[in-house]
C-alpha positions in Angstrom: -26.6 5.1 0.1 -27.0 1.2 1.4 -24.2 -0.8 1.6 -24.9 -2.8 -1.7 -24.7 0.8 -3.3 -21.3 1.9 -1.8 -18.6 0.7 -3.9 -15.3 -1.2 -3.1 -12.2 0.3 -2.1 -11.0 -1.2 -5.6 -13.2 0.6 -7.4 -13.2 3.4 -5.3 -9.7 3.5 -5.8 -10.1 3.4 -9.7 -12.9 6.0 -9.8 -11.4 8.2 -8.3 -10.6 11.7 -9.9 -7.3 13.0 -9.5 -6.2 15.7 -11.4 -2.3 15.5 -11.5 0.4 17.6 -13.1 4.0 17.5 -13.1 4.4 21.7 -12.1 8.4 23.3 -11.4 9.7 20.1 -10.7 6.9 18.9 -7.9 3.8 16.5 -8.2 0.5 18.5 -7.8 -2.4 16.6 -7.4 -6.2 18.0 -7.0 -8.8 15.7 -6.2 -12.4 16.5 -4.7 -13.6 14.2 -1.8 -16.0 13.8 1.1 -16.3 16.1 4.0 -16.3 19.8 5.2 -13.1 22.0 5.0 -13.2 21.4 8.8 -13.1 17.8 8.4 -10.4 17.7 6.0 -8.0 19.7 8.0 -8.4 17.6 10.8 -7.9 14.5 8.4 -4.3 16.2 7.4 -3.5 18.0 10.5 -4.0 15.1 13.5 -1.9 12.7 14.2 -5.2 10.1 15.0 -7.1 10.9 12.0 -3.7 10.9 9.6 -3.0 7.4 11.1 -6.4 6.2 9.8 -5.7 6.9 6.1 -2.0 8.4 5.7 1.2 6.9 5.7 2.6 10.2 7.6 1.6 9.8 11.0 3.5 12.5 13.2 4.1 12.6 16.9 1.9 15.6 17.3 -0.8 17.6 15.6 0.7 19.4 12.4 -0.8 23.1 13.5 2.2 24.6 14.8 5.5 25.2 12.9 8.7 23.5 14.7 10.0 20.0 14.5 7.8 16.9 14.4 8.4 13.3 13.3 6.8 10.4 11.7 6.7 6.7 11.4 4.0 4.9 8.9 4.1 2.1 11.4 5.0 2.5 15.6 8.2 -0.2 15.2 9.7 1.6 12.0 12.4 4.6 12.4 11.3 8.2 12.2 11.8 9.8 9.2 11.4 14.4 9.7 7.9 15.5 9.1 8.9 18.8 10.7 6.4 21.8 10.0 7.1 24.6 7.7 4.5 26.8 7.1 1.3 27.5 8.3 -2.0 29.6 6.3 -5.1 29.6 9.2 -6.9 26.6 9.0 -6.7 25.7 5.2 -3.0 24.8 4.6 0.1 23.2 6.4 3.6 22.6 4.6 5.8 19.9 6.0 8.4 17.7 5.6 8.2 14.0 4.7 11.7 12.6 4.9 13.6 13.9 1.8 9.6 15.4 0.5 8.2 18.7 1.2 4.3 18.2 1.6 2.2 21.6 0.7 -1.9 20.8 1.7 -4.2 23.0 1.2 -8.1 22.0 2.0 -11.6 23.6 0.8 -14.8 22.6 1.2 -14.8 19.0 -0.4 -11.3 19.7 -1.9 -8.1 18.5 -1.5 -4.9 20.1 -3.1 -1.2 18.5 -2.3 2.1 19.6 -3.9 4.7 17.3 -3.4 8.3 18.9 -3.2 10.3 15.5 -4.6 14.4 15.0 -4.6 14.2 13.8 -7.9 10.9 14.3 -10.1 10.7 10.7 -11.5 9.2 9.6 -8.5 6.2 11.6 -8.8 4.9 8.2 -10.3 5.4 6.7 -7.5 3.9 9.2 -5.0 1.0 10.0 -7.2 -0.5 6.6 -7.1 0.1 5.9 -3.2 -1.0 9.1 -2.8 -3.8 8.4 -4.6 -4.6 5.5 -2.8 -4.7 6.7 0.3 -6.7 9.7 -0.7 -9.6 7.1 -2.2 -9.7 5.8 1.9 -10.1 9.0 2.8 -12.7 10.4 0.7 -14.5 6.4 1.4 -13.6 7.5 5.7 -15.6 10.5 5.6 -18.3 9.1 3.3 -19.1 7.1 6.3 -17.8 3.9 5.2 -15.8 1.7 7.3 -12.8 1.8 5.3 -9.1 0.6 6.9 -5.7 2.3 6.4 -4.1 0.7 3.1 -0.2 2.2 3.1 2.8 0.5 2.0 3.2 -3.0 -0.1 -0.7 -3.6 1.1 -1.3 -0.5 -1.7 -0.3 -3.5 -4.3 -3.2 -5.6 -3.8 -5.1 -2.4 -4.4 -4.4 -1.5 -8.1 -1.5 0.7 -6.9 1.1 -1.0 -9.9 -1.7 0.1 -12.6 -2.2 3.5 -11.2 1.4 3.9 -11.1 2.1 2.8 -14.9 -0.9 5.8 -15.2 0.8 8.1 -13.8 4.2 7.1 -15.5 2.5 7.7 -19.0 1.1 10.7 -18.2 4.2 12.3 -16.5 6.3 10.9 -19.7 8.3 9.4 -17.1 10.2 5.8 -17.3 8.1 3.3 -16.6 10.1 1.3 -14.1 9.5 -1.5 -11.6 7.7 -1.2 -8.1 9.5 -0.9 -5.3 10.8 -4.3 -3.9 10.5 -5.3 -7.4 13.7 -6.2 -9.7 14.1 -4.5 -12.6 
């Protein structure tokens, strides 16, 4: 693929195919992307790779149950991202603040299940989630594609994605964060 043939992050973004579901009270989302199971494990597992696509960026590897913390950013507070359980080298459960995070990884496959405190905010993960999963699968396509986390994930198409998702879930569709009702 040449680089007029790789598409945009936006687009990327937009493109992508994400299965999500609403499932006991927690977001599920399935989406297939770039890369080996091997690859993708690393991608949710170490703290370097995590901090090139993920807003949870933990003070040591995720492959070992115990206590770990996380910051999007190095000057914001911690929030827990302690580990919960482990299966091999395929899926991690962990804490994200008040979320529980379940991965699991195949072969060009992503799977997250997103433990929430209250399940109307599965809109609202679902599309940053979604974000940052399009830099990911663009990462390990080969394409030099930066973190996009936070209120950056606006410029992005993350209000339309989150409206989606809203519809979808047959959820309120309320304001972004930051953003007055």
């Amino acid at each position: 693929m040449t680089a007029e043939d790789t598409p945009d992050i936006d687009t990327r973004i937009r493109d992508l195919l994400v299965r999500a579901e609403i499932a006991d009270g927690s977001l599920v989302m399935e989406v297939d992307v770039a890369g080996s199971a091997e690859q993708l494990w690393r991608a949710i597992t170490d703290p370097e790779q995590l901090a090139r696509w993920s807003p949870v960026v933990p003070d040591r590897a995720l492959t070992s149950i115990g206590p770990a913390l996380s910051r999007e950013n190095p000057d914001e507070d911690p929030v827990a991202a302690d580990v919960l359980a482990l299966a091999a080298d395929h899926a991690v459960t962990h804490r994200w603040g008040d979320a529980t995070l379940g991965w699991v990884v195949d072969e060009g496959q992503v799977d997250l299940q997103v433990a929430l405190p209250e399940v109307e905010q599965a809109q609202y993960f679902a599309a940053g989630w979604h974000v940052c999963l399009a830099v990911l699968d663009a990462q390990l396509s080969g394409e030099d594609q930066a973190r996009i986390v936070g209120m950056e994930a606006m410029d992005h198409g993350w209000e339309e994605l989150r409206a989606g998702y809203a519809r979808e879930f047959g959820h309120p569709d309320g304001p972004a964060p930051g953003q007055d009702a």
